[in-house]
N, C-alpha and C positions, 0 to 999 in steps of 0.2 A: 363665137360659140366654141368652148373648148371641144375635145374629142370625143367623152365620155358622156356629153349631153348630146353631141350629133348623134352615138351609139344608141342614144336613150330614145331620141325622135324617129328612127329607122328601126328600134325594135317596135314601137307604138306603130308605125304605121303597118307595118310586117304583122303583127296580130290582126288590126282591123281587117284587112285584107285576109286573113285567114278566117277569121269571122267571115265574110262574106261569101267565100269558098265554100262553108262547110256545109251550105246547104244543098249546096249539089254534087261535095266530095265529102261527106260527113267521115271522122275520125270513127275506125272501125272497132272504138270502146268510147264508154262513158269517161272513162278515166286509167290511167297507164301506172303504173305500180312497178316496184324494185323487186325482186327474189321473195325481199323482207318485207315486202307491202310498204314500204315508203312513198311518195307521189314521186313522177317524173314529170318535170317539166314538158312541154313542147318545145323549149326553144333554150341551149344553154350559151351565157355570151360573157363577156369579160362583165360587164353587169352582175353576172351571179355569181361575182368575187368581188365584190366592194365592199370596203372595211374588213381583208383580210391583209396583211403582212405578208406579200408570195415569198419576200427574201427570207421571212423567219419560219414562213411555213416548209416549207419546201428545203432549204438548202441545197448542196452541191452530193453528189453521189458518197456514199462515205464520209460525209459530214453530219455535223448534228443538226438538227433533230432526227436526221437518216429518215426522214421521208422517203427520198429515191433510192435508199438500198443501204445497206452495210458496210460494202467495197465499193471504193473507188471506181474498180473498171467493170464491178459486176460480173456475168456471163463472160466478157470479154478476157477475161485472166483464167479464169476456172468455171465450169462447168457445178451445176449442183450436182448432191450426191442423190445415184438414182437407186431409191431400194425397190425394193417389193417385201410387202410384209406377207412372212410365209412361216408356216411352223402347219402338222398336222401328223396325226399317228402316235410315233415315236421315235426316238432320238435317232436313227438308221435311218428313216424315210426322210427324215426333214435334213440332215445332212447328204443326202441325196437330191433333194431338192437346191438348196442352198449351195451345191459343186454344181447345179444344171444351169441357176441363176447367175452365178461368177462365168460360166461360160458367154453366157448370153448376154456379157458386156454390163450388169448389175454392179457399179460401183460399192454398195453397202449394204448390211444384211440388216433387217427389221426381223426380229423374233414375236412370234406367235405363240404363246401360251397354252393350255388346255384351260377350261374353268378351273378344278380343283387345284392343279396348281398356281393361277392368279388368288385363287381364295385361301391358301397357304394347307391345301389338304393333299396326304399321301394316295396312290391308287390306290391303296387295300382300303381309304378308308369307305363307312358305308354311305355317306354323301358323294363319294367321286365314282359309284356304279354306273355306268350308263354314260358315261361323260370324258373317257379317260380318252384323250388323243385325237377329240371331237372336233374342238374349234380350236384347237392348237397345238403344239406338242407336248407329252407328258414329261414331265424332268421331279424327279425322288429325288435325287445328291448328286455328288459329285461326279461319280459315276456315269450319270445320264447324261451331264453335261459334255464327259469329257468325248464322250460318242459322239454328242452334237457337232463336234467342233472338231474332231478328227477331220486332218489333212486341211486344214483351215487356219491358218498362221495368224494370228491374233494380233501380231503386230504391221499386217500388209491391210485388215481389212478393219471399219469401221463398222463398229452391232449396235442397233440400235434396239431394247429389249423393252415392249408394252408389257410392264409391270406393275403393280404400285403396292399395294399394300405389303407385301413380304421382297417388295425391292431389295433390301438390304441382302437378302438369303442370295437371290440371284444376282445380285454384282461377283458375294463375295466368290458363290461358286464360280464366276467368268474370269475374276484374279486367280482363282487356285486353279483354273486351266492353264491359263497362261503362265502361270508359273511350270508350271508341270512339262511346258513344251518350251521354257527355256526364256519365256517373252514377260520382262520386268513389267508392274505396274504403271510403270513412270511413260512406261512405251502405250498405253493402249488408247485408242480412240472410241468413243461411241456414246451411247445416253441411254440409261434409264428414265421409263417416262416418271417415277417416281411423284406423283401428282395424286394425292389424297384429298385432297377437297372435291376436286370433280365428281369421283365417287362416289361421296354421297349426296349427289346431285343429280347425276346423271349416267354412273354405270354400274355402281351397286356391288363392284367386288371389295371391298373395305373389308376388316379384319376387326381393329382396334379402334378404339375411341379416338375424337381427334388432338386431344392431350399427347399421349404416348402416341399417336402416328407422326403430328408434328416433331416429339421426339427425335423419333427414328430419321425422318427427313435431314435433320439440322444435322443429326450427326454423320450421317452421312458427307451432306455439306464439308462439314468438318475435316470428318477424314479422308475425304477424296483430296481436299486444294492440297494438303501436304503428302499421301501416297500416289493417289493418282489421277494428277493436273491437268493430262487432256481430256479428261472423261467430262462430258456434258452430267452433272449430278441430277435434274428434273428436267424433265419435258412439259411445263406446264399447259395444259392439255383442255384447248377451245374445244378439238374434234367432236368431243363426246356429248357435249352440250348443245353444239349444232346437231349433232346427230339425232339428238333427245327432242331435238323440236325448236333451240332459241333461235331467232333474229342473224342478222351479221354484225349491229351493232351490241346484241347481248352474248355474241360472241366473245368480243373483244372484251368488252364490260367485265363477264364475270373471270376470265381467264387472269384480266390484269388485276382483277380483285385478288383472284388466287395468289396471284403471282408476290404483289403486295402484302398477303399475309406469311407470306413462306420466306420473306426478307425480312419483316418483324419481327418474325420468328428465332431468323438468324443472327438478328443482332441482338433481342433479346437472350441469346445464349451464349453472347462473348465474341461472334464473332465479328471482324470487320468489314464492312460493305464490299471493300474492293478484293475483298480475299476472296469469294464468294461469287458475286456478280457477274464475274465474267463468265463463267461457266452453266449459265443460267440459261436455258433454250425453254422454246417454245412449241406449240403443234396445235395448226389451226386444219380447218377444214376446205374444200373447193366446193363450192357447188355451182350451179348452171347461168346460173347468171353475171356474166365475164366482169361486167365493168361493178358493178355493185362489190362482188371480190378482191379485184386488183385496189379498191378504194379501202376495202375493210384492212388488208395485210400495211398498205399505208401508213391508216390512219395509226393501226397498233402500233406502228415503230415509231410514229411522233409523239404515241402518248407514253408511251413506257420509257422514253429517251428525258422527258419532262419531268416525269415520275422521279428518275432516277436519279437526275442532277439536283432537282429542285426538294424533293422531298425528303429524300434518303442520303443526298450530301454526298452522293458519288463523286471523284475525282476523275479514277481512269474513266475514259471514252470507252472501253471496251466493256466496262457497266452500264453504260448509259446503251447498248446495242442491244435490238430484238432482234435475236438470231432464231429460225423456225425451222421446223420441218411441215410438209403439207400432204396431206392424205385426201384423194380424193374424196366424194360425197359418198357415201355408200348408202345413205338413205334415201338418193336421188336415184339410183340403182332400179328397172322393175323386173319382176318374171317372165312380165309379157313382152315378148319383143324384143329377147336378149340384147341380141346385136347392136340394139339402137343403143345399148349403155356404151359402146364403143365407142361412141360419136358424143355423148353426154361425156363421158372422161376426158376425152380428148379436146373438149371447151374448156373443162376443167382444168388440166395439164397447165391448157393455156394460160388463164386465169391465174395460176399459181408464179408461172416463169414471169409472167410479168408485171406481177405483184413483189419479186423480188424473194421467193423462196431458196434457202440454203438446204434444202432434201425434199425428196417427193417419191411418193408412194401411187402408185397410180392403180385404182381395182380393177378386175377385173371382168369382163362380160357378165359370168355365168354366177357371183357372187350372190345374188336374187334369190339363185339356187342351190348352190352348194359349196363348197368349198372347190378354188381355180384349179381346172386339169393346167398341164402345161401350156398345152396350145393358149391358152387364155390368159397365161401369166406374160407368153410370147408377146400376146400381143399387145398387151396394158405395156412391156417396158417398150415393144417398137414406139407407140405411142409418144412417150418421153423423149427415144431418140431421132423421132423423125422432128418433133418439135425444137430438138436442141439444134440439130443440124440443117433440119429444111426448110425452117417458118421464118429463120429473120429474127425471132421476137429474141432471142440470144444474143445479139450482136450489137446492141449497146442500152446501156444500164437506164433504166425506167422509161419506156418507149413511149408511155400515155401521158406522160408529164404534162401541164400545160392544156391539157383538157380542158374546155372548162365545164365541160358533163363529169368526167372523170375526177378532179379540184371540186367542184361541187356538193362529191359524196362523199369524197375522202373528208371533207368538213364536216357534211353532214354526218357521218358515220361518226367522226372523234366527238361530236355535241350529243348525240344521243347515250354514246358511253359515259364522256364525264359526267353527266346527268346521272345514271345509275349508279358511278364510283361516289358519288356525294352521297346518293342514300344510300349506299352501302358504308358510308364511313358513321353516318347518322345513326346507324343499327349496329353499329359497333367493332365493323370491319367482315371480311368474307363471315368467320367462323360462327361469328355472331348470326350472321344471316342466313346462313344455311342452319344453321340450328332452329330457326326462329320460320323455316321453309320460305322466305322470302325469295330465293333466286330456283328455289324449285317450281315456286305459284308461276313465276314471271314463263321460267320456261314452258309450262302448262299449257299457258293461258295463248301464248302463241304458237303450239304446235295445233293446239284444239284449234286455233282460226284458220291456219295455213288447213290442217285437214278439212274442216268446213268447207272451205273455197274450190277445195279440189273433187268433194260429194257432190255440190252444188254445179260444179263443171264450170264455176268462175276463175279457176288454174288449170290450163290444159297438161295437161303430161302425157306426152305423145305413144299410144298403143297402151292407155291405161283407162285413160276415159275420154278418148278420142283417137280416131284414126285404127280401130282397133280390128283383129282380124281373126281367124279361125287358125289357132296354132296344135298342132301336134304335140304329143307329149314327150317333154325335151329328152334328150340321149346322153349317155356318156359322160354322164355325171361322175364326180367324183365323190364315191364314200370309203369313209371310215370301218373296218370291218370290227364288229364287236370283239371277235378273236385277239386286238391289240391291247383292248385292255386286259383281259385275263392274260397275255404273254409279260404284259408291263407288270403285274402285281406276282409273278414269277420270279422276274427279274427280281423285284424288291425285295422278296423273300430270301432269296441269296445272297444278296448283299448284306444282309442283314445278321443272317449266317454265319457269314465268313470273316466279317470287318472286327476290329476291335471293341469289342462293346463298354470292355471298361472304360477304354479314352473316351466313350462317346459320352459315356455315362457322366465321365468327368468333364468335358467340352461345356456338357449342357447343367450342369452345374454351375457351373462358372460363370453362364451365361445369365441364370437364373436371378445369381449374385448382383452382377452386372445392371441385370435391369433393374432391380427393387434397389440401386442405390442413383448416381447420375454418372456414373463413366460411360463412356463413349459404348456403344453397344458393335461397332464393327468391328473390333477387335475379337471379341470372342464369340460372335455370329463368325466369321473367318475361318477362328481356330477349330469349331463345332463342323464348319462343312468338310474342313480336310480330314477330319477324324470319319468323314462319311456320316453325319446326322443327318437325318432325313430332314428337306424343309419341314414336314408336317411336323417331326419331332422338335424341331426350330421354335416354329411357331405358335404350337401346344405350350412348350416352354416364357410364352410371350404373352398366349392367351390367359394363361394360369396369375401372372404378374399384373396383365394389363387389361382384362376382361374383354368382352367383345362388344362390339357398336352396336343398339338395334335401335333401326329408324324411328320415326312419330311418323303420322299421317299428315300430310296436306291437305287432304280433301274436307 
């Protein structure tokens, strides 16, 4: 009797016998579920790998299909980059933040936005009342940038900038600083999340139709691989889609659709896979359920390694790699019961390092609530570095390998994607389907069930609808004083003042030019920031050419 048949007679009898148990140790649910509502087994064994290829599945660390990770030695060589995404007020507070963070042992800066400025609107304008230095930092021009970044050497540190639709405004204002403090293009590290399809999917700050945003994206592309080659050009962006309510497997799903439409894209416009591709990043999400995560980061790097050689005729291997960054869950986040987010993160953290994350954002406690005092941002990074240095899970490259709970879901997980990348190619690829609300319904349809399960009290979330307690009303919150927007739309006014307005006037002329024909648009978005044009003056210029997006309904 071979070995795989003895396995097979000893898990048979291993069940009966649990059958027979269970009437007097009965399993304390009907049935056992993933994060995503997937089933789990009772029992996972070399069995629930049959008719899989481990050698093709899996490979060697830094080989292909990069199952096990990117790098060869992993953790072992280099450490991931540990940010904190922080921006809030105005350009003076959040580079006060960000010299507090570089203290406190923060490898890489993530920027933080205000709305108006992700929506490509100035403070004075009459939609950015009420909002200006809210949820991010306020940045008009050059100006404000170059505040931000005071005493901040652009060539020691790596920025990572959550932007998208007026991307192109804020790269070029972060080249015209670094110029200005002496630091070449060719020197800078860092990523724009630059990820418009998400948007209108699942976060709503979009500007321009997705014709002209693809646009703008590809040229980008463009002008980055020959000005500047270490910049990550898009972040394409799971986060927000988990955020909005998807799966782990429609994580993956719609992000590598995206991702797939933004390389179509790029070749559609001339350019060459390998000139491009490497520069290509990612940004998924962590949430609370460890091993279900560590399978999802997996699965994505076997299927976009496939995608890339098989579909798109990639050459370099450095094409065929899904390089990420990972953000903790913030929707796994509650009000009640701060503290306990401490201990949800720090699952998550987990989850992420040993999924093989190349950058990690870890939230913070009080985020439920308000925007992170220090103390809080304190402890979201000790988080990360007690995990890099005290847990082990660092010290060699894909620690769960070989699971076969773990192998299990990493399959399951890559079969439920390429399942949705075929109907999504069937509708005509992402653009097609988000137009058509297809990956908006899907995400819907599973945040409404995840929220049911949890009304119902069939999902515990501990100190939300269980275990819950009599809390006082939290303290020491951090807000935003209204006084920063009327200081910021001050500010703008004198800048405005003072600057050259004929150049500006000529800047955005040319820009204007520029876009109603097909030249590359970063060149005189560039030329327009250093003459001091406001983004909203930018973008007004962009709007005028390219109209503005407005959704349909799904419902």
């Amino acid at each position: 009797m071979s070995d795989i048949e003895s396995l097979r007679k000893a898990v048979e009898a291993w069940k009966a016998g649990v059958a027979k148990s269970a009437a007097k140790f009965p399993e304390r649910r009907a049935s056992f579920v993933t994060g995503s509502g997937a089933p789990i087994e009772s029992l996972y064994t070399p069995l629930s790998l049959e008719g899989r290829d481990l050698a093709a599945d899996l490979g060697l660390p830094g080989e292909y299909p990069y199952t096990r990770g990117v790098q060869s030695t992993m953790y072992r060589g280099r450490l991931w980059t540990m940010r904190q995404y922080a921006g809030f007020s105005n350009a003076e507070e959040s580079n006060k933040r960000y010299k507090f963070l570089l203290e406190q042992g923060t490898t890489g800066l993530s920027i933080a936005f205000d709305l108006p400025t992700q929506i490509g609107y100035d403070s004075d304008h009459a939609l950015s009342q009420g909002e200006v230095g809210k949820v991010g930092v306020a940045i008009d021009s050059l100006a404000d940038m170059e505040v931000l970044f005071d005493g901040i050497p652009l060539d020691k540190v790596s920025t990572s900038m959550t932007i998208n639709a007026p991307a192109a405004v804020l790269l070029a204002m972060y080249i015209a600083v670094a110029e200005k403090q002496g630091v070449g293009a060719d020197k800078l590290n860092g990523t724009i999340q630059n990820d418009i399809l998400k948007e209108y999917v699942a976060r709503g700050t979009y500007i321009f139709p997705p014709g002209p945003s693809m646009r703008l994206i590809t040229d980008i592309f463009a002008y980055c691989s020959k000005s500047v080659p270490n910049w990550n050009t898009i972040s394409i962006s799971g986060y927000h889609i988990r955020e909005a309510g998807s799966t782990a497997s429609q994580e993956v799903a719609f992000t590598l659709a995206d991702g797939i439409a933004y390389v179509e894209a790029a070749v559609k416009a001339g350019l060459g896979v390998d000139d491009f591709a490497p520069r290509l990043s990612f940004f998924f999400n962590a949430h609370n359920d460890l091993f279900e995560e560590v399978a999802k980061y997996r699965a994505a790097r076997r299927i976009w390694a496939r995608l890339m050689r098989e579909r798109f005729g990639a050459k370099s291997p450095k094409s065929w790699m899904l390089r990420f960054h990972t953000q903790t869950g913030g929707s796994t986040l509650t009000a009640q019961q701060p503290d306990n987010n401490v201990v949800r993160v720090a699952i998550q953290t987990l989850a992420a390092v040993l999924g093989g994350t190349q950058s990690l954002h870890t939230n913070s406690r009080d985020e439920a609530l308000a925007l992170p005092t220090e103390e809080s941002v304190r402890i979201a990074l000790r988080t990360q570095q007690i995990v890099a240095y005290e847990s082990g899970a660092a010290e060699t490259p894909d620690p769960l390998a070989g699971s076969y709970y773990v192998e299990s879901l990493t399959n399951r997980v890559e079969e439920e994607a390429l399942a949705y990348l075929r109907r999504i190619d069937e509708l005509g690829g992402a653009v097609k389907a988000i137009e058509q609300g297809y990956v908006q319904q899907e995400i819907q349809d599973a945040a409404y069930r995840y929220q049911m399960e949890v009304e119902k009290g069939e999902r515990v979330v501990v100190g939300l609808n269980k275990f819950q307690i009599q809390e006082p009303k939290p303290k020491g919150l951090l807000r935003v004083d209204p006084s920063v927007g009327e200081a910021q739309v001050k500010r703008l006014h004198a800048l405005k003042a003072k600057r050259d307005n004929a150049a500006v006037k000529a800047a955005l002329a040319d820009l204007e030019t520029a876009a109603k024909g097909d030249a590359n648009l970063m060149p005189p978005i560039l030329a327009a920031v250093k003459a001091y044009a406001t983004e909203g003056e930018i973008c007004d210029v962009l709007r005028g050419v390219f109209g503005e997006y407005r959704p349909g309904s799904t419902f």
